[in-house]
Backbone as a printed PyTorch tensor [residue, N CA C, xyz], in Angstrom:
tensor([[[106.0630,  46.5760,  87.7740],
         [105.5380,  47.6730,  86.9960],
         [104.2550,  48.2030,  87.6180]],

        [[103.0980,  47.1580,  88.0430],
         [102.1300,  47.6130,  88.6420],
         [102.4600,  48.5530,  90.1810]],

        [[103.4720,  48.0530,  90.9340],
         [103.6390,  48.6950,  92.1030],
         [103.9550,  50.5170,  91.7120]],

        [[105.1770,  50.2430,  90.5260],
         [105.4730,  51.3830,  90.1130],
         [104.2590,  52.9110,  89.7830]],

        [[103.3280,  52.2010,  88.8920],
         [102.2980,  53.1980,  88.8340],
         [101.5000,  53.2750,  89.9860]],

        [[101.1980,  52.4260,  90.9380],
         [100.2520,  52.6870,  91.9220],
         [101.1550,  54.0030,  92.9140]],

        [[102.3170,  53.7570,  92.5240],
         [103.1210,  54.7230,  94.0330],
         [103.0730,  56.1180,  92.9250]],

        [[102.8730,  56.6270,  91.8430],
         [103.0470,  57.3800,  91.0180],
         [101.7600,  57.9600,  91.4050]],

        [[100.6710,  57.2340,  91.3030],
         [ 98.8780,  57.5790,  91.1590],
         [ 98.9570,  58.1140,  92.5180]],

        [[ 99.9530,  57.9440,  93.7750],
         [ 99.7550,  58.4190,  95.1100],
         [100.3870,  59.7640,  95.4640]],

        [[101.4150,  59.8550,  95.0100],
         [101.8300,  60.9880,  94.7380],
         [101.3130,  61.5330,  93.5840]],

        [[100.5160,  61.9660,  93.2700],
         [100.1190,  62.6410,  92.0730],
         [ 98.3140,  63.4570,  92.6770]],

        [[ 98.2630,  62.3150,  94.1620],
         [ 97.0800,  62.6820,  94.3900],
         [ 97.8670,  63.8570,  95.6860]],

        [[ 98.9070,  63.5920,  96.1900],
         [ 99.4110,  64.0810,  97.0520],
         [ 99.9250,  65.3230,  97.2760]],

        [[ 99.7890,  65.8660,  95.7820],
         [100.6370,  66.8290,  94.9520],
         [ 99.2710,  67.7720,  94.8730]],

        [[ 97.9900,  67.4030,  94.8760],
         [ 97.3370,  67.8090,  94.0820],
         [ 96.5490,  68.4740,  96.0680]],

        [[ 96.4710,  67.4680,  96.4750],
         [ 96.4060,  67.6760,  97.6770],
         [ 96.8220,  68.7940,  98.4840]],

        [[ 98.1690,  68.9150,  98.1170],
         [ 98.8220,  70.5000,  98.4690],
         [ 98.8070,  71.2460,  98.1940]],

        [[ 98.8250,  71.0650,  96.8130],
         [ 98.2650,  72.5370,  96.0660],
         [ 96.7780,  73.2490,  96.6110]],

        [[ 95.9210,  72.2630,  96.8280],
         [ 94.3980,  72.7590,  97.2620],
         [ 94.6410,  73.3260,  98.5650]],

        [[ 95.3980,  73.0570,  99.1810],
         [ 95.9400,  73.4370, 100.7160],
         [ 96.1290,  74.9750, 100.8850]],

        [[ 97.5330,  74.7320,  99.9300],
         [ 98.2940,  76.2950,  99.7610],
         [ 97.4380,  77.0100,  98.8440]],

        [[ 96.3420,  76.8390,  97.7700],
         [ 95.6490,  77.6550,  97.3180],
         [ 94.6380,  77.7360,  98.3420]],

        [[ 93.8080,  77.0320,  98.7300],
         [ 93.0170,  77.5820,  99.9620],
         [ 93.9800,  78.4130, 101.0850]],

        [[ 94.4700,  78.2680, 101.6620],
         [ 95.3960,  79.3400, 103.1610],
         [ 96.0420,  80.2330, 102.2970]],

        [[ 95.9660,  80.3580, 101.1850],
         [ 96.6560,  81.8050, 100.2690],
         [ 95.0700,  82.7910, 100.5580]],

        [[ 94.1820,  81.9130,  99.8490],
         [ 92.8660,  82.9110,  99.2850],
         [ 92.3500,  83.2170, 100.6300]],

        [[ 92.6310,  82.0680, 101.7250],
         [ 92.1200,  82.3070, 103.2550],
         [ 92.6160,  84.1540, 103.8420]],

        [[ 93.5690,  83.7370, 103.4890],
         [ 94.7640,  85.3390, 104.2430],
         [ 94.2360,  86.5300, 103.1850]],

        [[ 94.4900,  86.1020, 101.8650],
         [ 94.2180,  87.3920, 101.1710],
         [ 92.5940,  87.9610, 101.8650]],

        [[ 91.5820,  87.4150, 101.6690],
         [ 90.2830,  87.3420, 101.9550],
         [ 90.0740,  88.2040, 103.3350]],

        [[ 90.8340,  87.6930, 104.1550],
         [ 90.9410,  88.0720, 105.5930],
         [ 91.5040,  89.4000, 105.9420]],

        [[ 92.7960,  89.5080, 105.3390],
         [ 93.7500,  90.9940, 104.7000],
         [ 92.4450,  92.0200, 104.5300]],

        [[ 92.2110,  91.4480, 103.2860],
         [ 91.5030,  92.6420, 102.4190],
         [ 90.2890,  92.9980, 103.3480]],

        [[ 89.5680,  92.4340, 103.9130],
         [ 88.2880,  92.6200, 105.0140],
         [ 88.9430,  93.6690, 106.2220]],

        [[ 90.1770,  93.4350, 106.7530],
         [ 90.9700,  93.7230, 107.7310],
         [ 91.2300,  95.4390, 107.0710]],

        [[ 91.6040,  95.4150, 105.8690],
         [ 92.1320,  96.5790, 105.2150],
         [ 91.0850,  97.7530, 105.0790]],

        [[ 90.0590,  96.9960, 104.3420],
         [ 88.9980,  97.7420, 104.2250],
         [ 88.1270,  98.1350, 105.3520]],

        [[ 88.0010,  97.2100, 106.3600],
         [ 87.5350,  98.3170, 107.6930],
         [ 88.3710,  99.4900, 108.5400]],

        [[ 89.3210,  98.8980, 107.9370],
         [ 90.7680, 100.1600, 108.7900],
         [ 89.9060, 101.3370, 107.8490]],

        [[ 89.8130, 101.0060, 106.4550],
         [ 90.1570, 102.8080, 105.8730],
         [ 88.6140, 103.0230, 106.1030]],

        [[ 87.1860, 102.5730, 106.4450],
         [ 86.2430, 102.7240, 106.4520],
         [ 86.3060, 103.6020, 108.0420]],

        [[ 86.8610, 102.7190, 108.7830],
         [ 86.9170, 103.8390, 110.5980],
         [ 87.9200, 105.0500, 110.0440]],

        [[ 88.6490, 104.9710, 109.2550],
         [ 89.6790, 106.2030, 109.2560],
         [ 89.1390, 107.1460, 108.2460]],

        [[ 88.3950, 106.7710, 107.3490],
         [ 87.6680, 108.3070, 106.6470],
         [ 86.8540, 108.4080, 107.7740]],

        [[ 85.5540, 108.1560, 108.2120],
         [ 84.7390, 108.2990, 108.8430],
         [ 85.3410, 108.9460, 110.4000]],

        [[ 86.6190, 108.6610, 110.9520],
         [ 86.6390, 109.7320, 112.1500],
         [ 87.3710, 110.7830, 111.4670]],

        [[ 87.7020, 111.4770, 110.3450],
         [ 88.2490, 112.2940, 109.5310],
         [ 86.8110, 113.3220, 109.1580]],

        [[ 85.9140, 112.5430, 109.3680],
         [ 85.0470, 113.4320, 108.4390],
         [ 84.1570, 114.0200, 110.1550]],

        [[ 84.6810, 113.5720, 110.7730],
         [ 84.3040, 114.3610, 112.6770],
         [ 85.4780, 114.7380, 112.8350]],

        [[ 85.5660, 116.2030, 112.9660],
         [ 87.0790, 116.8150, 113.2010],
         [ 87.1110, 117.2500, 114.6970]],

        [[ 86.0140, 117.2940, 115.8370],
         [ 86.4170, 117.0070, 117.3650],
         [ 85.7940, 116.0350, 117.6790]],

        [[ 86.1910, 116.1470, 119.0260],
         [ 85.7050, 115.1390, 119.9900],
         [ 85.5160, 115.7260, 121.2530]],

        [[ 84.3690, 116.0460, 122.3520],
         [ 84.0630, 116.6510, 123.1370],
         [ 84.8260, 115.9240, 124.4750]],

        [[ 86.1170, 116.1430, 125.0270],
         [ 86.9590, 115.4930, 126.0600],
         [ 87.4840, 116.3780, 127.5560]],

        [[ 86.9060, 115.3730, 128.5040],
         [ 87.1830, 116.6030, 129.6000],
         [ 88.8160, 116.6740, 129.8520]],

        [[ 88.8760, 117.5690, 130.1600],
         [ 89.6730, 117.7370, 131.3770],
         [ 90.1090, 117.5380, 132.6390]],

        [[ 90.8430, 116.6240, 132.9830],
         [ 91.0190, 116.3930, 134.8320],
         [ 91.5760, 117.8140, 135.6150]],

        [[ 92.7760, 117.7450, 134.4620],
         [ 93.4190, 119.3340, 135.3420],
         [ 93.1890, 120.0920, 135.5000]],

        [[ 91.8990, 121.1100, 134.7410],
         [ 91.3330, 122.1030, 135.3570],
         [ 90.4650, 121.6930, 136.0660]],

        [[ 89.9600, 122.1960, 137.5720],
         [ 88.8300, 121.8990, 138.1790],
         [ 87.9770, 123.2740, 139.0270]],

        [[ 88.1000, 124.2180, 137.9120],
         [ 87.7830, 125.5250, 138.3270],
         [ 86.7550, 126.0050, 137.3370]],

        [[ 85.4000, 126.6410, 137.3900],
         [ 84.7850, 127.0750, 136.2480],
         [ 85.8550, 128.2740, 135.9350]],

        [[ 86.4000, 129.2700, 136.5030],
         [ 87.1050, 130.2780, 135.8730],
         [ 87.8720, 129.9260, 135.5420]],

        [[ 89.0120, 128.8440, 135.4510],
         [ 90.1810, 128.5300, 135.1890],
         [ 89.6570, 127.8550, 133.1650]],

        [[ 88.4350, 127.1470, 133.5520],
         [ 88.0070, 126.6500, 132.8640],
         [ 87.3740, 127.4350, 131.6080]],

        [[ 86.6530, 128.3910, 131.9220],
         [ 86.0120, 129.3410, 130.6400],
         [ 87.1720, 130.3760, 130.7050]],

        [[ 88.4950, 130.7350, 131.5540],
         [ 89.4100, 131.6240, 130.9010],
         [ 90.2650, 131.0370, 129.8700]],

        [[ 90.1380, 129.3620, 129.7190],
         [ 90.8610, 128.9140, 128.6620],
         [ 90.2310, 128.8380, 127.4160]],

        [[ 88.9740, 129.2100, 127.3940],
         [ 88.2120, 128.9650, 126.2820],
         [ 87.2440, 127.9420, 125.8860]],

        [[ 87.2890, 127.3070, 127.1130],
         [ 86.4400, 125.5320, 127.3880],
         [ 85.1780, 125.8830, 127.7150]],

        [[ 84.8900, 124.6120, 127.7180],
         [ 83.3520, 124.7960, 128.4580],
         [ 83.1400, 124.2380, 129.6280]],

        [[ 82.4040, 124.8930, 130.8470],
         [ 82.1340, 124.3500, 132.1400],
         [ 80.6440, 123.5610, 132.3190]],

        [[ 80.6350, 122.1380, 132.2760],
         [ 78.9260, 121.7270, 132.4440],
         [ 79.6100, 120.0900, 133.6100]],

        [[ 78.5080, 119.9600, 134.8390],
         [ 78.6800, 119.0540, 135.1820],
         [ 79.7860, 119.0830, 136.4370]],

        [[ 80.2780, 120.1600, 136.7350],
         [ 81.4750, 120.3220, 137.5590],
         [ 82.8890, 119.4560, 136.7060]],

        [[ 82.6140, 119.7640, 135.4190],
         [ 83.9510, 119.2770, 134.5560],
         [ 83.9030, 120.1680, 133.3930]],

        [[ 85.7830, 120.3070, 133.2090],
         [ 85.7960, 121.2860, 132.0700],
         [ 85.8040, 120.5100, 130.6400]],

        [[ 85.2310, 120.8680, 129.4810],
         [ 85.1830, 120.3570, 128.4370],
         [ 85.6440, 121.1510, 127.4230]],

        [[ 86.4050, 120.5530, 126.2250],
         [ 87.1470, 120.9200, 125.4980],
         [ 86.2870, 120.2370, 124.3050]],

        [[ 86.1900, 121.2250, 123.6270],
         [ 85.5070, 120.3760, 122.3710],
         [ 86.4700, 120.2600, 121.1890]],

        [[ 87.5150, 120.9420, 121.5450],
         [ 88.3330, 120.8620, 119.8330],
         [ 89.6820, 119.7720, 120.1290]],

        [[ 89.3240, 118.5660, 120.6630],
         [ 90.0390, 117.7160, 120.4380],
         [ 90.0660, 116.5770, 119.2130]],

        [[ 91.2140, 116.4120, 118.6500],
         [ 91.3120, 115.4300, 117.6130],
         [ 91.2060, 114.1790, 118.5230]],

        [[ 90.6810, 113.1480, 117.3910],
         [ 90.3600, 111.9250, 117.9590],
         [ 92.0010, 111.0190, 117.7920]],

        [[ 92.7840, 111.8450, 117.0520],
         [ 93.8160, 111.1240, 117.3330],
         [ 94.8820, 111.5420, 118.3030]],

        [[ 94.1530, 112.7120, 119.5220],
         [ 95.0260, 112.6760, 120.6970],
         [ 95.0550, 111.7270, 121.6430]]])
């Protein structure tokens, strides 16, 4: 009878053991998720609320080619200022 409850009291600690496991690596991931989530939408309003991005050009390498498209010439490179940051 004594063996009986001692193997009961071991599993019972064993049980309890896992549970603290799988509730810790649950709250671990959620915790981690939600940090992960919330900096995504923090960079994604914030390059939303900058609607260009000042990006040269390789292929034009002409100031006329360059201000007949509507760009800007500084630096011996053409610049485009109305690029989205999600090109």
């Amino acid at each position: 009878m004594r063996d009986h409850l001692h193997n009961e009291k071991g599993k019972f600690y064993w049980k309890i053991l896992l549970k603290l496991m799988i509730y810790g690596t649950c709250s671990t991931v959620l915790f981690t998720a939600s940090i992960v989530i919330v900096k995504s939408l923090f960079f994604y309003f914030n390059s939303i609320t900058k609607s260009s991005y000042p990006t040269s050009v390789p292929w034009i390498d002409s100031q006329y080619e360059c201000e007949y498209t509507g760009r800007t010439w500084n630096e011996n490179q053409c610049w485009d200022k109305e690029q989205s940051p999600w090109f």
